[in-house]
C-alpha positions as CSV (number, residue, x, y, z in Angstrom):
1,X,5.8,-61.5,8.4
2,X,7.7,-61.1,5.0
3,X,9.0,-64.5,3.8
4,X,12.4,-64.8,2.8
5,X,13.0,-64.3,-1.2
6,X,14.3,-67.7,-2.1
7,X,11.0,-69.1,-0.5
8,X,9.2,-67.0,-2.8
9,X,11.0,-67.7,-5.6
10,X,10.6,-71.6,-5.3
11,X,6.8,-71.0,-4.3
12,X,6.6,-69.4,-7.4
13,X,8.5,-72.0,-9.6
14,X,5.6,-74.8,-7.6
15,X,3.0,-72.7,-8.9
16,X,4.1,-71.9,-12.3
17,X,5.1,-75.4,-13.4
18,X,1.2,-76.0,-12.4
19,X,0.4,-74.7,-15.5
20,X,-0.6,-76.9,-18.0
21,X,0.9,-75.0,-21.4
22,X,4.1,-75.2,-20.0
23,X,6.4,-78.1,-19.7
24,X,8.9,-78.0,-17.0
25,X,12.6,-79.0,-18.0
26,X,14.6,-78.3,-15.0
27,X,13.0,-77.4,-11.5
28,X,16.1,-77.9,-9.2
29,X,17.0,-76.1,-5.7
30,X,20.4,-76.7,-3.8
31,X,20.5,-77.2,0.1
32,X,20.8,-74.3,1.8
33,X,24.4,-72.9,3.1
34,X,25.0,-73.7,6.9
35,X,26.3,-70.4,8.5
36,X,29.9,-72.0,8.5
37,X,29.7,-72.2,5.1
38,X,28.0,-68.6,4.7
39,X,30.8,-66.9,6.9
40,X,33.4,-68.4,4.6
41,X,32.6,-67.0,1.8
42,X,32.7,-62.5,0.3
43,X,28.6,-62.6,-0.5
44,X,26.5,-59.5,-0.7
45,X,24.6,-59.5,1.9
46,X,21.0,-60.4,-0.5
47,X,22.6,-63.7,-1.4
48,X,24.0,-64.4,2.3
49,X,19.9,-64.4,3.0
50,X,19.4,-65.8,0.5
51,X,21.3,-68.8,0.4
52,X,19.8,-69.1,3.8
53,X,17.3,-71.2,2.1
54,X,18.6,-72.2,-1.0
55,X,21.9,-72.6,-2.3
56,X,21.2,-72.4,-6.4
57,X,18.3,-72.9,-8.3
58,X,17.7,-73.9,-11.9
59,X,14.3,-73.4,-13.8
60,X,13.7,-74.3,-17.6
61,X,10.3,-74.2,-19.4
62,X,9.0,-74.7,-22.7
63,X,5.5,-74.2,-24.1
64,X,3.7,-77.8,-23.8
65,X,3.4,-77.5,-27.3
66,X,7.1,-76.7,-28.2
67,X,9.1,-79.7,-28.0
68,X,12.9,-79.1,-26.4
69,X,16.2,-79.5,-28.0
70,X,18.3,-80.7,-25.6
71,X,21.5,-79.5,-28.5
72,X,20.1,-76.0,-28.2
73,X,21.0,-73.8,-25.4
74,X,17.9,-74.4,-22.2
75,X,15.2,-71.1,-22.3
76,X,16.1,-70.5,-26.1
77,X,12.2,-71.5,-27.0
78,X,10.6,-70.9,-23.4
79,X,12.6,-69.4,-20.0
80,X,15.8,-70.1,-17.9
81,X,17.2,-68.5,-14.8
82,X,20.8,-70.4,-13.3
83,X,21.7,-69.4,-10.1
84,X,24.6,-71.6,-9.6
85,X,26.2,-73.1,-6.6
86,X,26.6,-70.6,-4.0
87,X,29.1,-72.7,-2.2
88,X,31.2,-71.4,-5.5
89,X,30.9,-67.7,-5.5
90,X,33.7,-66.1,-5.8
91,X,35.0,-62.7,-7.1
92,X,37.2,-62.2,-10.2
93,X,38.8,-58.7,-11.4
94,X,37.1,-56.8,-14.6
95,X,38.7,-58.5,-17.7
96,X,40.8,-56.3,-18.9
97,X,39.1,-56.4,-22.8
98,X,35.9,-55.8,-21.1
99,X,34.1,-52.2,-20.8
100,X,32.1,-51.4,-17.5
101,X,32.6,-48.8,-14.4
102,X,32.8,-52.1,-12.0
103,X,36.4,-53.4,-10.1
104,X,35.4,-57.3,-9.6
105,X,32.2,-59.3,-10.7
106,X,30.8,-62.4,-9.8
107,X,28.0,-65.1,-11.4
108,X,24.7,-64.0,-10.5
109,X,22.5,-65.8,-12.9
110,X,24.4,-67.9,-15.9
111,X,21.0,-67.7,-17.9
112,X,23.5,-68.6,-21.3
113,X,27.3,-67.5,-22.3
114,X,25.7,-64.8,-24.2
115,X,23.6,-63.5,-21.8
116,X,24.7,-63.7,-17.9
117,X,23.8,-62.1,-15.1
118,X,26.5,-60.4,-12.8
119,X,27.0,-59.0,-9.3
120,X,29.2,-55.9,-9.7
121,X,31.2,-53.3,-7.2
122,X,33.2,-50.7,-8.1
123,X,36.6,-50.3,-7.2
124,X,35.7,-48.1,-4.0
125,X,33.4,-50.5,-2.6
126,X,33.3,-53.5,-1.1
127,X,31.8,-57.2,-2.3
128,X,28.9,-56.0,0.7
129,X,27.9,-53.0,-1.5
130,X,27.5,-55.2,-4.8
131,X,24.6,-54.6,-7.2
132,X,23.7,-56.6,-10.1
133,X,24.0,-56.4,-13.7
134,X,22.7,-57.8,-16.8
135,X,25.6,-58.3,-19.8
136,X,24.5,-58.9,-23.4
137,X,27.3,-60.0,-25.4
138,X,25.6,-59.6,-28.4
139,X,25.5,-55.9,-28.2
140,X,28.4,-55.3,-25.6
141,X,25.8,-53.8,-23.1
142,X,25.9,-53.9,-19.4
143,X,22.4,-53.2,-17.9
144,X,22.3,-51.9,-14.3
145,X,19.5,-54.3,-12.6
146,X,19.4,-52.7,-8.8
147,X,19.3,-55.7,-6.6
148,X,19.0,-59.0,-5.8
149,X,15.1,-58.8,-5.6
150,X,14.8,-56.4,-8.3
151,X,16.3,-58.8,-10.6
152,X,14.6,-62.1,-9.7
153,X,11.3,-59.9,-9.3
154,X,11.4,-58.6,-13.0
155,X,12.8,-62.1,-14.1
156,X,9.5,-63.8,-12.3
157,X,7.5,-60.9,-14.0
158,X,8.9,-61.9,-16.9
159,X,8.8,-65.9,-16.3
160,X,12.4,-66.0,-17.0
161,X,11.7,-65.4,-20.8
162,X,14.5,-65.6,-22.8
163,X,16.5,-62.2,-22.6
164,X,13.9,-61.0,-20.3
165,X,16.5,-58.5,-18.9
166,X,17.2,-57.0,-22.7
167,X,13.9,-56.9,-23.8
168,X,13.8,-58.7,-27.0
169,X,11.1,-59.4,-29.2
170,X,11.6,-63.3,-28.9
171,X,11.2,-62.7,-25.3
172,X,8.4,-60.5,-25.2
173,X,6.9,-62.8,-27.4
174,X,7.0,-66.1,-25.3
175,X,5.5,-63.5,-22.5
176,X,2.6,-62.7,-24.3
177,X,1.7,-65.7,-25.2
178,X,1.9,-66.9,-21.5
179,X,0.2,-62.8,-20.8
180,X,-3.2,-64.1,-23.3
181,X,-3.7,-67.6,-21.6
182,X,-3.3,-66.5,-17.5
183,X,-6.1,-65.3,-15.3
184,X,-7.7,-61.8,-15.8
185,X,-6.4,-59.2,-13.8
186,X,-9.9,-58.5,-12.8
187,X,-9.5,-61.6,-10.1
188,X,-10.2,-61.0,-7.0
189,X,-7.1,-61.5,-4.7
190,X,-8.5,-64.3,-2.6
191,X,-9.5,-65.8,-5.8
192,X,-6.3,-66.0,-6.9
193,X,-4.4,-67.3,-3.7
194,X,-7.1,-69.6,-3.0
195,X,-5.3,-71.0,-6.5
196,X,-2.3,-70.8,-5.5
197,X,-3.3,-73.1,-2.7
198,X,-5.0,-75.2,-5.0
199,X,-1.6,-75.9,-6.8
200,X,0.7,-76.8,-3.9
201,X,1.2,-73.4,-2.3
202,X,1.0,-72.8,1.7
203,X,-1.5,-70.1,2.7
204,X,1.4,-67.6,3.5
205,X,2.9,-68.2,0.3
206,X,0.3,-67.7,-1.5
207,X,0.1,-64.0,0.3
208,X,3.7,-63.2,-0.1
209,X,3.2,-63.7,-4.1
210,X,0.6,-61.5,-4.1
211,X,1.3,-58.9,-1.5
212,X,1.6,-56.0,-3.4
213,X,-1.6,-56.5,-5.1
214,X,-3.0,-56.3,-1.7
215,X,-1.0,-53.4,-0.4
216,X,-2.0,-51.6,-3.8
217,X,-5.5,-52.0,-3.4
218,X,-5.9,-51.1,0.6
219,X,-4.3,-47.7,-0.7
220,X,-6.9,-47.4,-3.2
221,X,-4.2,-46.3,-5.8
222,X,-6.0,-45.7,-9.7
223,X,-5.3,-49.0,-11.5
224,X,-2.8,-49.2,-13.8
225,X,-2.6,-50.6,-16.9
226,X,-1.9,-54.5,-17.7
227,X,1.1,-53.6,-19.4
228,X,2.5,-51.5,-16.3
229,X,1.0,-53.7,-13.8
230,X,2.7,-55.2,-10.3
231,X,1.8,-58.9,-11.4
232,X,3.3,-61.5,-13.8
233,X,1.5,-64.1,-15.0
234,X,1.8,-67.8,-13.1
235,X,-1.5,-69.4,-13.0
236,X,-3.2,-70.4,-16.6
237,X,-7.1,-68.8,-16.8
238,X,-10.2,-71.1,-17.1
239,X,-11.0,-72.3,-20.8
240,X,-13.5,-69.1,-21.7
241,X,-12.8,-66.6,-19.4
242,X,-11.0,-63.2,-21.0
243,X,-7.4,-63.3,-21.6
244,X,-5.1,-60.9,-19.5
245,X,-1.9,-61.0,-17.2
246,X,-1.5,-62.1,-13.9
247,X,1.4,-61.5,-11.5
248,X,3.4,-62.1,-8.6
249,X,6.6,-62.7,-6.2
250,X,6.7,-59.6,-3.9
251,X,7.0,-56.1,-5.9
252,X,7.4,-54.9,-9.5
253,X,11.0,-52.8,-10.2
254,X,8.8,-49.9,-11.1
255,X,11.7,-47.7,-12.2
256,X,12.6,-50.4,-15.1
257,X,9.4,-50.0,-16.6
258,X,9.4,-46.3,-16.3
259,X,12.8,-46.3,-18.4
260,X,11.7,-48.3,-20.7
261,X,8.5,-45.4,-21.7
262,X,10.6,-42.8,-21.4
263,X,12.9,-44.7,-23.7
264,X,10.2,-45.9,-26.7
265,X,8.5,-42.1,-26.0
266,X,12.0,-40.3,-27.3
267,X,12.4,-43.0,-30.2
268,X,9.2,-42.1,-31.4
269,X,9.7,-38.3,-31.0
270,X,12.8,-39.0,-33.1
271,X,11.0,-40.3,-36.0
């Protein structure tokens, strides 16, 4: 049985704050919504499961090495992801200074003022046919992100790096760093959920995180490249073994990935 996101996403939080090159700032998960509570309020249906098991969650890391600044804004030298209160969602209408094909939005993940993360519907729809969003306000861009698991999925790819959802080369950065001290990829699945249990997991947590691996491999699909693979990196490798990613929480947004090629393939043609 498939667990439920938000136990996945705080399984995966336990086993990346195992690492030891990473210091843990803020690791903090609000009660779950009672149903009462659920039925009161216009959530997409994701976050109604969602908050199910949690009702926020807040996750700041720095390298061990980095020291923080509590007077700069959390994630700026590691990663962040804000879900805030869900007992607070609500809807507000498109600003009218603001560009966008979207009615009403809501806080999906206040990551920093610059750079938020939004639920969306169009003026057609209703708040149960929401997707989510990523707006840069440095660049005026609002990037469509799917859904609820395709955004936290790509985020835990990512570990939360700053701007993971833009793609910037401070983020990418702080990834490979993390990418050139985790496990190789070359780990055997039970090798790597046995980990998992070694750092606080539950057995069936430790599958969920690494389920697609395993549904991957029984279909005997060609490997793919580190740099296009279904994993993101939680557990730290051995001192000596070969540096490469690892990955997990449920499924990599493939069709980000594939835009992204496409993308860096035309810019080059261009040249």
């Amino acid at each position: 049985m498939q667990l439920p996101l938000a136990q996945l996403l705080r399984a995966y939080i336990r086993a990346f704050s195992a690492r030891p090159d990473v210091s843990i700032i803020d690791a903090a998960f609000a009660p779950p919504l009672t149903a009462e509570e659920r039925a009161g309020l216009p959530l997409p249906p994701e976050l109604d499961a969602f908050a199910e098991t949690l009702g926020g969650v807040e996750f700041t890391w720095v390298f061990e090495q980095d020291q923080h600044n509590p007077d700069q804004s959390k994630g700026v030298n590691g990663g962040h992801l804000k879900i805030p209160s869900i007992r607070n969602f609500a809807w507000h209408p498109r600003p009218s200074g603001v560009r966008g094909n979207f009615a009403a939005r809501a806080v999906l993940d206040s990551m920093t003022p610059e750079g938020i993360g939004w639920w969306i519907h169009r003026a057609n729809e209703s708040p149960k046919q929401a997707q989510t969003a990523f707006e840069d306000a440095n660049d005026c861009t609002l990037k469509p992100m799917d859904s609820l698991t395709a955004y936290l999925t790509m985020g835990a790819r990512y570990a939360f790096v700053w701007y993971w959802q833009a793609g910037t080369a401070t983020g990418r950065g702080y990834y490979d760093r993390l990418r050139r001290a985790s496990v190789p990829l070359n780990t055997s699945t039970a090798k790597i959920e046995a980990r998992l249990v070694d750092v606080g997991l539950l057995p069936e947590e430790a599958a969920g995180l690494t389920v697609a691996r395993r549904q991957r491999r029984a279909a005997a699909a060609p490997r793919r490249q580190p740099n296009d693979a279904e994993y993101h990196v939680v557990l730290r490798e051995a001192p000596g073994q070969h540096h490469q990613e690892f990955g997990c929480l449920e499924r990599h947004h493939r069709e980000g990935d594939r835009r992204e090629d496409n993308q860096e393939t035309r810019r080059k043609g261009d040249r």
